[in-house]
N, C-alpha and C positions, 0 to 999 in steps of 0.2 A: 278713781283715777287710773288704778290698772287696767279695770276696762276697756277704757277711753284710748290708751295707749295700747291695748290689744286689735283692738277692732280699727287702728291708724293702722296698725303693721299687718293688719290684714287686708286690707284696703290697695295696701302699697304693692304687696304681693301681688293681687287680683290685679292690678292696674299694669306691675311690670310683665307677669304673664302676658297677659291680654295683646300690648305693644309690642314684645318681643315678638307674636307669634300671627299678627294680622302683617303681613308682608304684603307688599305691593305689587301688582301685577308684572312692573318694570321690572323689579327685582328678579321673579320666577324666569322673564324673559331675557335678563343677562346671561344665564344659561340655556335654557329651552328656545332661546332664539337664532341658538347656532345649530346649521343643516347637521353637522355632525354629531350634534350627542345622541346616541342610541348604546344600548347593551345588548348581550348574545342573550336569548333565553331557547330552550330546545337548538340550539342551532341555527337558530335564524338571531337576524339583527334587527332588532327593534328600534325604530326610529323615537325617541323622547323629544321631535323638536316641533315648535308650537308656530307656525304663520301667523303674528301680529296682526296683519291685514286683514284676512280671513278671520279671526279670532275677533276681531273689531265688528265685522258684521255679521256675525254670526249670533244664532242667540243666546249666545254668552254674554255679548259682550258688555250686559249690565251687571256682569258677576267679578269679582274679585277671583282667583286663582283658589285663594286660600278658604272660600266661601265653601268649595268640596275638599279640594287637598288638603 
């Protein structure tokens, strides 16, 4: 029975991981789909922001965000 109740709460674990961390495209692009997010790195401005459009036909666009990120 401890078992049983181990391998549930590991299960649950695995599961609440798993959902917390498979985020959705839309999501990534609540942010990255504003022109302006970028950071400074060497002194230049790096642009962080992602063209939905582009990104749609692009051959990405059978990937999920979080599929590399």
């Amino acid at each position: 029975m401890i078992e049983k109740c181990r391998n549930v709460g590991y299960l649950i674990i695995f599961f609440t991981f798993f959902v917390t961390t498979a985020a959705q495209n839309d999501e990534c692009l609540m942010c990255h789909g504003d022109k302006s997010l970028s950071y400074e790195r060497d002194n230049k401005l790096v642009s962080l922001f992602v063209n939905e459009s582009k990104f749609n036909t692009s051959v990405h666009a059978d990937l999920e965000c979080v599929d590399c990120h």
